[in-house]
TORFI-521763 format. One line per 2 residues: their letters; for each residue x, y, z of C-alpha. Coordinates in pm, 1 decimal. Each point is the difference from the previous one (the first is absolute). Layout:
! residues N
A> X/Y/Z | ...;
! end
This chain:
! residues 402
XX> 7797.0/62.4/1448.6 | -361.0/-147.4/101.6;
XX> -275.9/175.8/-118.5 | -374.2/-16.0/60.4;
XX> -188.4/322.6/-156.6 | -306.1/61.7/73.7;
XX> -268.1/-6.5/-257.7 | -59.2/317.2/-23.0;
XX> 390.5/22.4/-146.8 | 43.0/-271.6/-115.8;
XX> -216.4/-43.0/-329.6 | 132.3/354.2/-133.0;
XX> 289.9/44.8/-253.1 | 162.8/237.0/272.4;
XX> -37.2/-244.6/257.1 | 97.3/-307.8/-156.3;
XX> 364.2/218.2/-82.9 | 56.7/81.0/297.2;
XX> -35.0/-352.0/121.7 | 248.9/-94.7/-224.8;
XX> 207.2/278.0/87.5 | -34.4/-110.2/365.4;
XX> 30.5/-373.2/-86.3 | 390.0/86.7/-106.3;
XX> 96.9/126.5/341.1 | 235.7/-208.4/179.9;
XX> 12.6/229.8/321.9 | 384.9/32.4/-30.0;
XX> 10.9/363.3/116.8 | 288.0/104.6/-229.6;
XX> -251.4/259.1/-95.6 | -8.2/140.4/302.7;
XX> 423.4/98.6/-19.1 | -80.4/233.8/-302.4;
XX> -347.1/182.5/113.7 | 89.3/357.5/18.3;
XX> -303.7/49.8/226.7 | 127.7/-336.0/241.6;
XX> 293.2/110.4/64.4 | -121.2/317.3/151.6;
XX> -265.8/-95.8/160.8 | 112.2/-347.2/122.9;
XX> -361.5/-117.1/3.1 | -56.1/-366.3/-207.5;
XX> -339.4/180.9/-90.3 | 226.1/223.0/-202.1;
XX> 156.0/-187.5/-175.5 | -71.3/-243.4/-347.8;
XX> -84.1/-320.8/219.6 | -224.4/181.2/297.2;
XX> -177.8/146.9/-273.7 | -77.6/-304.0/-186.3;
XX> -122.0/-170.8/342.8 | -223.6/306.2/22.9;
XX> -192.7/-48.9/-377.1 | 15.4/-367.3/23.6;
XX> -213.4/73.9/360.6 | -187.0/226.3/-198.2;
XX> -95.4/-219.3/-317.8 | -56.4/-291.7/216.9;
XX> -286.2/197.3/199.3 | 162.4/125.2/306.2;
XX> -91.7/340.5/129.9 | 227.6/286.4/-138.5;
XX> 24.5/306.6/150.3 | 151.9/356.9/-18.7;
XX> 308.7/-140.9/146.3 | -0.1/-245.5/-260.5;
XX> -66.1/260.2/-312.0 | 288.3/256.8/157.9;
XX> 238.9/-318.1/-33.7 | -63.8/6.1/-351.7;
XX> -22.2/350.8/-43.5 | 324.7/18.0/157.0;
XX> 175.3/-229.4/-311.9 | 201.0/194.7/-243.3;
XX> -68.2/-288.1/-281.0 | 314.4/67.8/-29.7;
XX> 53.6/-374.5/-156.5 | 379.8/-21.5/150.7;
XX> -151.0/-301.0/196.9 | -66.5/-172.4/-385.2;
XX> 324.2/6.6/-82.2 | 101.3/-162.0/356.4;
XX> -273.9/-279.0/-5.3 | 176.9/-298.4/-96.1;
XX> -335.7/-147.8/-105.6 | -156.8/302.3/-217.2;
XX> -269.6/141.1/169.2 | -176.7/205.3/-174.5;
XX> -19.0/250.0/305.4 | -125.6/338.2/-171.4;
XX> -312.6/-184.9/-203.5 | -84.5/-171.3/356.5;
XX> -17.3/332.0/169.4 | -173.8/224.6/-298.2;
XX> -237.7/-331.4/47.0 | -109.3/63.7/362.7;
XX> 66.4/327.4/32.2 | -311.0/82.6/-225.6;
XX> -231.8/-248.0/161.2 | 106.2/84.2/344.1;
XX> -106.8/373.6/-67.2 | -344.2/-134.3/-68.0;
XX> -8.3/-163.7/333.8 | 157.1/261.0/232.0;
XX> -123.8/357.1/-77.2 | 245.5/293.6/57.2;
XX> -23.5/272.2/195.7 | -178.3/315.8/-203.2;
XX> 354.3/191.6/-41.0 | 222.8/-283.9/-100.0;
XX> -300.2/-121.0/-247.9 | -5.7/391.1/-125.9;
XX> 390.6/0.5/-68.8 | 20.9/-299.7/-185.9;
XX> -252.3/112.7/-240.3 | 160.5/322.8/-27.9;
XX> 294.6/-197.7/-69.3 | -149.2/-144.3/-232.3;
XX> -164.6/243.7/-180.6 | 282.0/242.4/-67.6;
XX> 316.9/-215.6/-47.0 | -146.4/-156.4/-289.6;
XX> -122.0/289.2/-114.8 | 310.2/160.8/-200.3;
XX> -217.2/355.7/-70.5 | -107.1/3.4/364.4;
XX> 322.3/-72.5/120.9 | 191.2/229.5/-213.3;
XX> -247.8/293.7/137.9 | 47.6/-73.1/333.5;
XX> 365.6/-38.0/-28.5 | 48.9/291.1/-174.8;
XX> -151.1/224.9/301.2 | 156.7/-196.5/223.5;
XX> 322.8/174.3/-166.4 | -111.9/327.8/-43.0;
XX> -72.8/10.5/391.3 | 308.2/-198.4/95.5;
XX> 201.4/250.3/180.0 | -246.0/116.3/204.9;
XX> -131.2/-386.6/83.0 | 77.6/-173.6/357.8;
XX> 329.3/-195.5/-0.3 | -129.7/-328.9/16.1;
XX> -279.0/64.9/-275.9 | 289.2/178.0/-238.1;
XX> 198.2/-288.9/31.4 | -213.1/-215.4/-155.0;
XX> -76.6/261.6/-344.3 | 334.0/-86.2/-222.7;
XX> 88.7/315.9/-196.3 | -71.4/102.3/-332.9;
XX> 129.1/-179.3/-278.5 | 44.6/16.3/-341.5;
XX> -6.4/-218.4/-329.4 | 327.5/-42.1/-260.6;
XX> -147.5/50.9/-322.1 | -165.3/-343.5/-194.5;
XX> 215.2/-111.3/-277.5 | -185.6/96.8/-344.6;
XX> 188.7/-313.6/-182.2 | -196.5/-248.8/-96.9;
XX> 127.2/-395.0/-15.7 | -118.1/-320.9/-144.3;
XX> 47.5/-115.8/327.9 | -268.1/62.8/224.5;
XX> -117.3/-17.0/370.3 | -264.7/125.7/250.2;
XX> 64.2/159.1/305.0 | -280.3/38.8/267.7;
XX> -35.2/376.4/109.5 | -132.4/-68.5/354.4;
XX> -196.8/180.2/235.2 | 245.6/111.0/260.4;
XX> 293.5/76.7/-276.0 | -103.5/187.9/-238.3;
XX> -34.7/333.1/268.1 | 208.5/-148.1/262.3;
XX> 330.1/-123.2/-235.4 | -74.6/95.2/-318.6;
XX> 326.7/-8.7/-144.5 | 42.9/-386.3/60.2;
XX> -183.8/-104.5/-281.6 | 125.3/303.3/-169.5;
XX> 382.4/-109.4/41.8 | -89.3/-384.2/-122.1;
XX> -124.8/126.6/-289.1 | 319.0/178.7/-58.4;
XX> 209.6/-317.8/54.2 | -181.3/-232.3/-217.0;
XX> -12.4/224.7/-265.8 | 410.6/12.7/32.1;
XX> -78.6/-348.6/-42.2 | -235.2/39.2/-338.1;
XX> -287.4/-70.8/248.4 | -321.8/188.8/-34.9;
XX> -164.3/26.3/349.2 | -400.8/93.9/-31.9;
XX> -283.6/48.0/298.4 | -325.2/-104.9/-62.4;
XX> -228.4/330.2/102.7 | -265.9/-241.5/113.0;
XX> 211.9/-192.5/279.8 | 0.5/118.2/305.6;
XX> 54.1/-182.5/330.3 | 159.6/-331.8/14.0;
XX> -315.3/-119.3/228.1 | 257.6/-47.0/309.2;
XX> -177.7/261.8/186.7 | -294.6/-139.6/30.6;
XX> 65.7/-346.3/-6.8 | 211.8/30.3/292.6;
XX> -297.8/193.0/214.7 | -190.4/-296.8/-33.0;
XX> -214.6/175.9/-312.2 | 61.6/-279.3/-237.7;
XX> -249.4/53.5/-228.3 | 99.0/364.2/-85.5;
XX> 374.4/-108.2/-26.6 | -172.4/-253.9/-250.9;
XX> -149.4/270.7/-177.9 | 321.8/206.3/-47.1;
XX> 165.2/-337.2/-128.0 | -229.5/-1.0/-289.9;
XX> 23.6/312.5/-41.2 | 381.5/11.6/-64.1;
XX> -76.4/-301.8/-189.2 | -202.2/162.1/-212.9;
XX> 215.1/308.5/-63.9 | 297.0/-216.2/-99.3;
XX> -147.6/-246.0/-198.7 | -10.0/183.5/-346.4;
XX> 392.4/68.4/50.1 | 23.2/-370.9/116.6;
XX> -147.8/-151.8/-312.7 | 206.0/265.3/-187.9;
XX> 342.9/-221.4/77.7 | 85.4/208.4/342.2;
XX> 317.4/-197.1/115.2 | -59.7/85.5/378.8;
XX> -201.5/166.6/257.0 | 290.2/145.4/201.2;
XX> -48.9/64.4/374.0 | 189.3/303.3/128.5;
XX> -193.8/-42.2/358.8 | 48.0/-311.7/145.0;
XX> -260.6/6.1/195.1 | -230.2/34.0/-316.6;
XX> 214.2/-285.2/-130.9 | -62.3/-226.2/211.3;
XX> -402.3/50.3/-20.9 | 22.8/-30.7/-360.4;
XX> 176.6/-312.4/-28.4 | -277.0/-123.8/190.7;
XX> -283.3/63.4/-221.4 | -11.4/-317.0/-165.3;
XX> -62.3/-168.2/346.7 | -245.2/231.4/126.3;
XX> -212.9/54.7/-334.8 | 75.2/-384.4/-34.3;
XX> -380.6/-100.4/40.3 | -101.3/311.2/-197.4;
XX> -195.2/-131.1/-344.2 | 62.0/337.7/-194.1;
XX> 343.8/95.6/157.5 | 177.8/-305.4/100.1;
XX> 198.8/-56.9/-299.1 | 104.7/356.1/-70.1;
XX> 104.6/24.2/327.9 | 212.3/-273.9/-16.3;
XX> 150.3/133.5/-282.9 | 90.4/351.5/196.9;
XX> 171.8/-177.0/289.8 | 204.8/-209.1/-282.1;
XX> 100.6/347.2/-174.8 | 67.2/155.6/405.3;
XX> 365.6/66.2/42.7 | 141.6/244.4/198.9;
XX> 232.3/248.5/-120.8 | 342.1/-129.3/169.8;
XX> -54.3/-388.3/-132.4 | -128.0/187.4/-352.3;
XX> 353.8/205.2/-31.5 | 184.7/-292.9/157.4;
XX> -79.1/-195.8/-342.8 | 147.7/303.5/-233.7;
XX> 335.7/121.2/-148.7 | 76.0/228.1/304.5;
XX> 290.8/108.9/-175.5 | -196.4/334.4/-50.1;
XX> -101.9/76.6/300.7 | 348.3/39.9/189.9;
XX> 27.2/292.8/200.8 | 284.6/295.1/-115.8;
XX> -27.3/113.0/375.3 | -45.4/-128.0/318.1;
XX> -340.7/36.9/217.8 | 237.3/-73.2/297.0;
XX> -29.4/-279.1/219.0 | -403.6/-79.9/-50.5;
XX> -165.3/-274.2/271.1 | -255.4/-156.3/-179.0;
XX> -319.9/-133.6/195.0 | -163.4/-306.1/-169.2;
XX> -386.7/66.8/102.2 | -199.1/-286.4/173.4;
XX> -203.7/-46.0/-326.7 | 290.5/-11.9/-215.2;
XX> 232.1/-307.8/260.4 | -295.1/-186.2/124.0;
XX> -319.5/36.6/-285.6 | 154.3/36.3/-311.9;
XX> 343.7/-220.0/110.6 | 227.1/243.0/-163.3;
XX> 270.2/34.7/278.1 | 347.1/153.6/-118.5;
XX> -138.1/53.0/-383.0 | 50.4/387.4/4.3;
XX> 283.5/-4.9/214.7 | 161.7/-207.8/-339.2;
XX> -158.9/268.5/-171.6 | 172.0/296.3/200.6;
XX> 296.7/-187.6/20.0 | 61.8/-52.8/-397.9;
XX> -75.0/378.0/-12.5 | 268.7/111.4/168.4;
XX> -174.6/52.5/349.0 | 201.7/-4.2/306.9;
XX> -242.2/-230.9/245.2 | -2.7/70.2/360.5;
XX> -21.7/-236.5/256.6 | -274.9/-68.4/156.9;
XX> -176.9/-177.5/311.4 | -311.5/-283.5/65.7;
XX> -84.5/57.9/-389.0 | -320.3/-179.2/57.7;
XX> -136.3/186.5/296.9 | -314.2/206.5/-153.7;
XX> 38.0/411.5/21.9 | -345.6/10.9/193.0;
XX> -181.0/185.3/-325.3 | -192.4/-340.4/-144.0;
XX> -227.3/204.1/-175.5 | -266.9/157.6/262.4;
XX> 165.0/-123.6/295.8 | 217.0/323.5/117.4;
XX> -336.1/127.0/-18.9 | -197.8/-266.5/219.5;
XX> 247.5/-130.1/198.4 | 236.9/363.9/61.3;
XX> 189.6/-134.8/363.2 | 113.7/-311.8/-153.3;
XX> 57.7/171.3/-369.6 | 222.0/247.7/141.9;
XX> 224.8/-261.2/235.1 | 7.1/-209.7/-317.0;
XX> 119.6/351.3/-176.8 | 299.5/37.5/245.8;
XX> 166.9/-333.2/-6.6 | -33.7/14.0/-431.8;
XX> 193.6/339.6/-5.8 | 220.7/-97.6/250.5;
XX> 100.7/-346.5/-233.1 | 14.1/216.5/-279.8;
XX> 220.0/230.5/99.2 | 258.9/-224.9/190.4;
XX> 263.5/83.4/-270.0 | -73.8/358.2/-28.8;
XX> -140.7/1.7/-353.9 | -39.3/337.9/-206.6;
XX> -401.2/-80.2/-84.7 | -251.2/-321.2/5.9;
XX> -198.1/-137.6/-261.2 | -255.1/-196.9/-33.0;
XX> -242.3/-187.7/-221.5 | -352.8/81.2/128.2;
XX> -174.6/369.9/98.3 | -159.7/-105.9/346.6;
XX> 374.5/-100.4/58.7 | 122.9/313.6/-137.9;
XX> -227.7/222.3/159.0 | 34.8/-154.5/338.7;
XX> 345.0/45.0/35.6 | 25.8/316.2/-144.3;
XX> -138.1/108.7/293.3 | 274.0/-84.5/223.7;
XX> 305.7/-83.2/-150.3 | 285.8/235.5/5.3;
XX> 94.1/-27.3/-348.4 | -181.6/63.6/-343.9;
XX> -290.2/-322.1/-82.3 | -39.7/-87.7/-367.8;
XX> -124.2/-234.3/-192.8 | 263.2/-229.1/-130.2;
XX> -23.1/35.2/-412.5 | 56.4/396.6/45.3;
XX> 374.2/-102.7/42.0 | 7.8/-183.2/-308.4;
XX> -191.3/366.2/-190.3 | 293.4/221.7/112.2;
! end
């Protein structure tokens, strides 16, 4: 593809990516066969190559509009339209690219500017979030339908493993997790250490940076990159083995530190070094004696939903179904494995109508071979479907802690 930026783009680091980002289009449209959003809205402005029309308009000085920002807005970065691209465009950088400087030239209207930076604000936030979610369930038989749907029950913690191994690994804690799931990281602990694994959180990371860096804040999702940086570091230079992901969606932002902190003096090597030591938890196991791990009783016949983040950012596509299956796990089938769930992070929040349609056709593909429960690798994922689906939602490595 042609390019012709204008100045004002074109002698920044952020501009000069995305030029080569748009430089490696071929305008093929096989993109457009995979967009979750394309297909249901049949509009080429909704899909991977309308889109990319629209920011190269943008970054080569045309006039963009609201139209043009709810086109964007309206991607999942759902990244199923990078594994399709026979020529590797790097889709999800080209759109984190222009979303940010296209929200400096189109200002938004004072609610939807006030509920991203709520969003923002509390997600990351794990104390705040916790708070908030916890009276959310105190008052959650007495809420409106819709509103209850959306405040997942109460859940506990299995107890940490008190072992200690001279293997060890770090484990980020989250924001959303920790209140939300918080036996997840909880129940990997438990495997690994069946594994003479010792699992550890770092107190001092918190939030992956995702949140922000996807609402077009990219300095504060900077920030919290250094921070987790920071907090791991010690237990880095220690001889940690891995930083293992048990959210994909986390997963995928932290294998992307060394690109993003890239141009960073003080953090650009370290981060490097985290993405290197980034795994997730299926891939980690994957590469283990297993032997251990095989279930004495069936969960039943589990579907297992391979998040957006997990297929498409972090390329790890059938790695804990291998997992499940060397368990013991009877797999369900399952439909259009690559179609996103409609969660992607703050997007059932931003974009409800679409979320929820998105929602529907997911359930009904997991459920085509009428499975006993669904699992999943990622808590937007989880949490999303929970709220809907007519069988219990878990995430995938409680199986394995039965």
């Amino acid at each position: 593809m042609q390019t012709n930026l204008v100045q004002q783009f074109a002698n920044t680091p952020e501009g000069q990516e995305a030029e080569s980002i748009l430089r490696a289009c071929v305008h093929c449209g096989f993109c457009t066969a995979t967009c979750p959003t394309y297909q249901e809205l049949n509009d080429e402005r909704d899909g991977p190559r309308g889109r990319i029309y629209l920011m190269k308009m943008f970054l080569e000085g045309e006039e963009v509009t609201e139209k043009t920002r709810d086109h964007l807005d309206r991607c999942l970065t759902c990244r199923s339209c990078e594994t399709t691209c026979p020529s590797g465009v790097q889709y999800g950088r080209l759109v984190d690219i222009s979303r940010a400087l296209v929200e400096k030239e189109v200002p938004r209207e004072p609610k939807d500017k006030w509920m991203r930076w709520a969003l923002a604000r509390v997600l990351p936030n794990r104390q705040l979030f916790g708070l908030l979610l916890r009276l959310g369930q105190v008052f959650r038989p007495v809420l409106p339908g819709a509103l209850k749907t959306k405040v997942p029950p109460r859940k506990t913690a299995s107890p940490w493993p008190s072992a200690s191994h001279n293997r060890v690994v770090l484990a980020l804690a989250g924001c959303v997790q920790p209140s939300a799931t918080p036996n997840t990281n909880a129940a990997a602990a438990r495997v690994l250490d069946k594994l003479g694994i010792t699992m550890v959180e770092a107190p001092e990371a918190g939030c992956c940076g995702a949140v922000n860096y996807h609402l077009s804040e990219h300095e504060k999702g900077l920030e919290r990159m250094r921070q987790n940086i920071d907090a791991w570091w010690p237990a880095v230079e220690a001889g940690a083995e891995a930083i293992i992901m048990t959210a994909s969606g986390c997963g995928a932002m932290v294998q992307d530190y060394g690109h993003l902190l890239k141009d960073d003096p003080v953090y650009a090597a370290k981060a490097r070094k985290v993405s290197e030591l980034c795994i997730d938890l299926g891939a980690f196991l994957l590469k283990q004696d297993l032997e251990k791990l095989k279930l004495d009783q069936s969960p039943g016949k589990v579907a297992f939903h391979c998040p957006c983040t997990l297929q498409h950012a972090m390329k790890q596509t059938g790695v804990v179904e291998q997992v499940l299956a060397k368990a013991g796990v009877d797999l369900a089938q399952t439909k259009d494995k690559h179609l996103c769930c409609g969660s992607a992070g703050t997007y059932s929040v931003l974009q409800p109508e679409l979320s929820q349609k998105l929602l529907d056709n997911k359930i009904k593909a997991l459920t085509v071979d009428n499975p006993d429960r669904i699992v999943t690798a990622n808590i937007g994922c989880q949490m999303h479907l929970e709220t809907k689906s007519p069988v219990a939602v878990q995430h995938w490595i409680e199986l394995l802690d039965r």
